[in-house]
N, C-alpha and C positions, 0 to 999 in steps of 0.2 A: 504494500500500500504506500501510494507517493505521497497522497496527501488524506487528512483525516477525510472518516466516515463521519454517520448523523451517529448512531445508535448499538450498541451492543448487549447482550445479555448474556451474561456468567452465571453459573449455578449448577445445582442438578437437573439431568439430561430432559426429564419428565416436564420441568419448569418452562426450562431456556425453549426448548425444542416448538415450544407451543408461540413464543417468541417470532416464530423465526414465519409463521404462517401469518404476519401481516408485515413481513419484510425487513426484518431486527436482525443482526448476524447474532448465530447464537454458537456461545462458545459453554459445551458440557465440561463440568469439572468433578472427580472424586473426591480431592480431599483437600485441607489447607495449602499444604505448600505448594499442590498442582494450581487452586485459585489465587495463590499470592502471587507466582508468577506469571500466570495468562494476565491476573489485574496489572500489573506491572509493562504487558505488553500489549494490552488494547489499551492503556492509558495514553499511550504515543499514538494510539490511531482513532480513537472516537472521541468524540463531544461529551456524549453522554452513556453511560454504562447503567444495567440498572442490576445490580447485585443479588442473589438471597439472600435473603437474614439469616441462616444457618450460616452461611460463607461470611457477609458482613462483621457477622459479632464473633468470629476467630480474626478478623484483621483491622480490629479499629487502628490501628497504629497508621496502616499503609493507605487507609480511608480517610483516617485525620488530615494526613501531608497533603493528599489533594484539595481538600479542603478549603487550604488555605490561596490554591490557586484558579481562576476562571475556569478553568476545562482541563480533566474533563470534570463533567455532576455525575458523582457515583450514588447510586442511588440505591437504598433497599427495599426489597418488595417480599411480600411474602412467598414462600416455595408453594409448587401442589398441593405439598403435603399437609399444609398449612401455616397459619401465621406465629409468630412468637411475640410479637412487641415491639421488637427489635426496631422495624423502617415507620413504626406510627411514634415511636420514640425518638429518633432519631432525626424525622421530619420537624416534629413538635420542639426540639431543643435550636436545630436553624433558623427556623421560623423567629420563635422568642428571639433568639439573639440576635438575627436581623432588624424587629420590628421592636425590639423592648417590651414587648406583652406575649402572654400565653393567649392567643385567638383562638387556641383549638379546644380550650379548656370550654371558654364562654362559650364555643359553636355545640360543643357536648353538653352542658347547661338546656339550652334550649331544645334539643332535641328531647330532654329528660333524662338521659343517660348522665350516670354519675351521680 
């Protein structure tokens, strides 16, 4: 790849794969060190990545650094298999420290939740 893509998705195969049927390149991983390194190699080529939260919360270290730079947004979403917390916590703590308030707390208030 010479220059970056829009979009990528990392995770397990079941996840990423379903991804990949509205045009996401989708990169399957077994285990951390196999997603620290793919993370590490689609960070040079996509914009935007969107992670598992199983794979997410073994590498906050390497999701922090990017973080701190425009591109790419690594993002966590929950796997097949289902959700942990992990990408609605992790939304919810960017959000805050971009805007200076918790908006997802009040949006959950009003729903009745919580």
């Amino acid at each position: 790849m010479s220059e970056k893509s829009s979009i990528a998705a990392l995770g397990d195969a079941d996840t990423v794969f379903a991804f990949k049927a509205v045009g996401v390149d989708a990169y399957p991983v077994a285990d951390e060190a196999e997603a620290r390194e793919k993370l590490r190699i689609l960070a040079r080529n996509y914009d935007i990545i969107f992670i598992t939260e199983q794979f997410a919360e073994k590498l906050p270290d390497l999701i922090a650094r990017y973080k701190t730079r425009p591109f790419p947004a690594v993002i966590p979403l929950p796997a097949s298999s289902g959700s942990t917390g992990y990408g609605r916590q992790s939304v919810k703590a960017d959000v805050e420290k971009a805007i200076g308030t918790d908006i997802l707390q009040v949006e959950e208030k009003k729903d009745g939740k919580r």
